[in-house]
N, C-alpha and C positions, 0 to 999 in steps of 0.2 A: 863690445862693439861701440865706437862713438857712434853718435847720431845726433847731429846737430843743425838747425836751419839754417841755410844761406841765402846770400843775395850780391847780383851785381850790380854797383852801384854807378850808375848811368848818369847822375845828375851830378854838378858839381855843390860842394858844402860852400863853397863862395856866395853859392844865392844867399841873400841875405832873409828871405823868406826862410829857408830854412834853420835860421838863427834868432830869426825876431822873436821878440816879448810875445809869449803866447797865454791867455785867458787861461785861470786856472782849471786844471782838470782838462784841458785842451792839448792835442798832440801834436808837434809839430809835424810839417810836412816830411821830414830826415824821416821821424819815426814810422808816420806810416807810409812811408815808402819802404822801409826794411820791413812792419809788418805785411802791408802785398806782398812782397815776392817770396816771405816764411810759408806763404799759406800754399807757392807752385814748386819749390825748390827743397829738397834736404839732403844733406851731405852725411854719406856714413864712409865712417871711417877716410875720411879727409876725400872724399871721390864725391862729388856733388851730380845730384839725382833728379828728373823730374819727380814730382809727385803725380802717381796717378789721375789719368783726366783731366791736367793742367799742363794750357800747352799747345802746341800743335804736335798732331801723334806721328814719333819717331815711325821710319821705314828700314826696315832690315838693307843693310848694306847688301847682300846676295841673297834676295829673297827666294824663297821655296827649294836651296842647296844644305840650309840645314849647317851653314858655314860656321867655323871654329869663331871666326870678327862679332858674328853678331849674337851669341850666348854664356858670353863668360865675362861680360863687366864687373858683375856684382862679386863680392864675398862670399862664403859660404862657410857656417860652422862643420868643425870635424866632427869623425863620428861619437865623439866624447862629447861634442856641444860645449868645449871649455872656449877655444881658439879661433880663432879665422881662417881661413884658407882662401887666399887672393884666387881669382879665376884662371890668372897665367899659370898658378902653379898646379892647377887643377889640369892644365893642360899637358904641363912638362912631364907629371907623374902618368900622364896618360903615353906620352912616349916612351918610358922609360919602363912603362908594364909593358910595352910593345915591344924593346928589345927582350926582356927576359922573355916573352911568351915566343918570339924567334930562337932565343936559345931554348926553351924546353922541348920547340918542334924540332931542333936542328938534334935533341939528344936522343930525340924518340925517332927520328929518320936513322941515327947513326945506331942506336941497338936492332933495327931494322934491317942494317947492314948487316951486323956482326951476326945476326941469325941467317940471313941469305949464305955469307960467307961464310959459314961452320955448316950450313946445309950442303952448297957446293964442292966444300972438300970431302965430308962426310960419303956427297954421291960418288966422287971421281973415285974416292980411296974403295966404294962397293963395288964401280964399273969393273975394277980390276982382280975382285975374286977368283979363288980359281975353285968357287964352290959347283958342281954341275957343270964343270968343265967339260967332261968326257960325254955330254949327250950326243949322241948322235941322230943323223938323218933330219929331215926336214925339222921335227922338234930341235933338234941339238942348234941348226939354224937360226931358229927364231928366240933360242934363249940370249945364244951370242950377240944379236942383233938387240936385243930386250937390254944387255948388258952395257953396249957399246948408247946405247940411246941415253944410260945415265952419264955416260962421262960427255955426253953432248948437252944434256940439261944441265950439268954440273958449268959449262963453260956459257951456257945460258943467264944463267943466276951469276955468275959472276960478272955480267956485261950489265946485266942489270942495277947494279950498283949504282945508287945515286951520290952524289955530292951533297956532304950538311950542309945548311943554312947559314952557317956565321959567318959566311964569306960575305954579306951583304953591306954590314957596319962594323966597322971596328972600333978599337977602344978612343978613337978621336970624334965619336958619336957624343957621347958623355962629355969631353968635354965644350964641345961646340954647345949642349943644352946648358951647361954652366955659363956661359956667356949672354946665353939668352937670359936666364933667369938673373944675373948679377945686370944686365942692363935696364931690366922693367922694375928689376929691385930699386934701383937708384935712382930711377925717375918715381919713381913711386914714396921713396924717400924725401926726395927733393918736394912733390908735391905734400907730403906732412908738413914739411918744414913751412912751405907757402901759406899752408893754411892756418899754421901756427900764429904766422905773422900777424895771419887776416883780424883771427881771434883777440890777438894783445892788441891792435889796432883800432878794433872793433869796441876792448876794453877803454881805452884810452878815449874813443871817441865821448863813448857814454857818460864818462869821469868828467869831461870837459863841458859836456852839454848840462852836466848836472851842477857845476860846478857857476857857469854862467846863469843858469837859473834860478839857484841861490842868491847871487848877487844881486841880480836885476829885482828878486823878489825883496830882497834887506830893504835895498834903493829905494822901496816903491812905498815900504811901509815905513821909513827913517828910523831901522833897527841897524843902522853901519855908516860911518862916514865915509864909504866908499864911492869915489866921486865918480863920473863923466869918464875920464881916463881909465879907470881900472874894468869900468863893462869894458870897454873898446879891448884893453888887452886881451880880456879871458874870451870878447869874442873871437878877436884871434887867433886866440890858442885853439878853440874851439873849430875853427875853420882849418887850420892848419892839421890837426888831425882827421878833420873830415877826409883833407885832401891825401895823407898818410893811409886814414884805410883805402882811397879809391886805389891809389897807388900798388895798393898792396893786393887786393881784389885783380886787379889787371897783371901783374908778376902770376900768383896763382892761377890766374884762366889761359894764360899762356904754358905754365906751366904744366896744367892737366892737359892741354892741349897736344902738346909734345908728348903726350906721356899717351895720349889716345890714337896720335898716329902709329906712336911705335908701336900699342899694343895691336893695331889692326894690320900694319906690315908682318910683326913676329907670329901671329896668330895664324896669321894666313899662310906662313912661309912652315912653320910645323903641322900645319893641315892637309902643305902638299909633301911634307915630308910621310906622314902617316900614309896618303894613299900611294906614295911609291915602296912603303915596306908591305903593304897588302896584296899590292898588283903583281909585283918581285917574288914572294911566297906562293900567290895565286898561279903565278908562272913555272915555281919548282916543284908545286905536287901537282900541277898537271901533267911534269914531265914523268913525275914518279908514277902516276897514274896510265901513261902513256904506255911507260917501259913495261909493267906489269901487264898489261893488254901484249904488250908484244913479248913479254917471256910468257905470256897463256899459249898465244899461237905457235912459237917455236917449239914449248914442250909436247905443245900438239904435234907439230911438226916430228918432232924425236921420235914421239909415239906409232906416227903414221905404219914408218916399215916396221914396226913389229905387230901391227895389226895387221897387212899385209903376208907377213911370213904366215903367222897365227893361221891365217884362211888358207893357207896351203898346207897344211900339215896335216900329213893323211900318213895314218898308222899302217894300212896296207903297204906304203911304199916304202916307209923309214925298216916294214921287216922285210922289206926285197932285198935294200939295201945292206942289209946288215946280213943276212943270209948270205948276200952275196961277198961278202968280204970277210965272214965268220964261218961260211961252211965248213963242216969237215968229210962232206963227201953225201952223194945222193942216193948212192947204191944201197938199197934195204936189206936186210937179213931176209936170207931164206930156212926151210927145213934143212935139215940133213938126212943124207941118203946112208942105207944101212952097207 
């Protein structure tokens, strides 16, 4: 992980204050003007940071909503601790565990199916046994009806069938998060570059200022015949790359800048993407929830008239019945006469 101080640079190097002959061991005002702002400011990994309790204290863009914008700026090491992981992509991987956890629910809905439907045919194919056919009388009744009730929960369980899950995103999901992630990639890219510049900038400034206070010190002590004209030059070499880093400081604060609106648009835009795959889910196992409640009561239902019959079946009638259609005659043996 870089980590390195920064500063932006507010004043111009044109002051000449910032360039004048300074008492040895004395700091110009350039320097400590970058040392102040080292002490509120650090940049890691090219993304520039306050420093804790310097400042005035930042406010949550959507306070007390817990929003995707306002917790995922910084970096974060993987679980190896080798690498970084930008916080957009911490987001992206969080969509993308979101679809497959839709496809795992959509595959455990759909064996859920394939069990209802191997029940339901299993029931119809029993409704039509022809085991215990032949009961008769009010038993024989309530069996038939016991019967005809499976192939009625059988077309139950089949209504109840719900629809998987994948119909919600398709494979144009994946790459819509490619675009996200190649766009925050590139601004994010761009902002290394910026701050690359800042850094060679920043180097050059130093080289120049050192290089001028070499001189000016030769001059002073008659270790150089370097006259009058050549301060003036390296002052302004000196100046000129002052004005080079400011230059370069304001391309990169513009540049992080674009790069922090985008990440609080894109942030936001897959925050509401996450809570319309939760709401959408939340709304298909309610209906699965729904259906089940109402294949409880239908099977209720089914069940009703054969509880019914069941309370009429009386064994004294079913042998009226059957006497009466089996008799083979009422007249009893007598004795015989000699």
């Amino acid at each position: 992980m870089m980590m390195e101080a920064s500063f932006d640079t507010e004043e111009s190097f044109d002051d000449p204050s910032c360039l004048a002959q300074q008492p040895p061991g004395s700091v110009s005002p350039a320097k400590r003007q970058i040392r102040e702002v080292k002490e509120t400011k650090i940049t890691i990994n090219c993304v520039t940071f306050p420093l804790p309790g310097e400042g005035p204290e930042q406010q949550l863009l959507k306070p007390t909503e817990w929003s995707y914008c306002d917790y995922f700026w910084t970096d974060k090491k993987d679980p190896q601790g080798t690498t970084s992981v930008a916080g957009f992509e911490v987001l992206l991987q969080k969509q993308l565990k979101g679809k497959q956890m839709q496809k795992e629910m959509s595959e455990f809905i759909h064996e859920r199916i394939k069990i209802e439907e191997e029940y339901a045919k299993n029931l119809s194919k029993l409704s039509l046994s022809p085991l215990a056919a032949q009961e008769e009388g009010t038993l024989g009744e309530a069996w038939t009806q016991l019967k005809k009730s499976l192939h009625d929960e059988a077309e139950v369980h089949l209504n109840a069938v719900e629809k998987p899950l994948l119909t919600f995103r398709g494979d144009n999901f994946k790459k819509d998060l490619k675009k996200y992630d190649h766009h925050i990639a590139d601004l994010r890219k761009q902002l290394a570059s910026r701050y690359a510049s800042v850094e060679k900038a920043r180097k050059a400034l130093a080289d120049r200022q050192k290089d001028l206070e070499v001189k000016t010190q030769q001059l002073e002590i008659k270790l150089s015949n370097k006259t009058e004209e050549d301060i003036k030059k390296a002052r302004r070499k000196s100046t000129q790359a002052g004005d080079d880093l400011m230059r370069c400081v304001d391309l990169y604060n513009q540049t992080q800048s674009k790069w922090f609106e985008e990440m609080v648009t894109t942030s936001m835009e897959l925050e509401k993407l996450e809570v319309e795959r939760i709401e959408w889910i939340q709304q298909h196992l309610r209906q699965y929830t729904t259906l089940r409640h109402e294949t409880d009561m239908f099977n209720q239902s089914t069940v009703e008239p054969v509880d019914q019959l069941l309370q009429t079946v009386d064994p004294a009638k079913d042998r009226e019945l059957w006497v009466k259609e089996n008799n083979t005659g009422e007249v009893r043996p007598v004795d015989m006469d000699i």
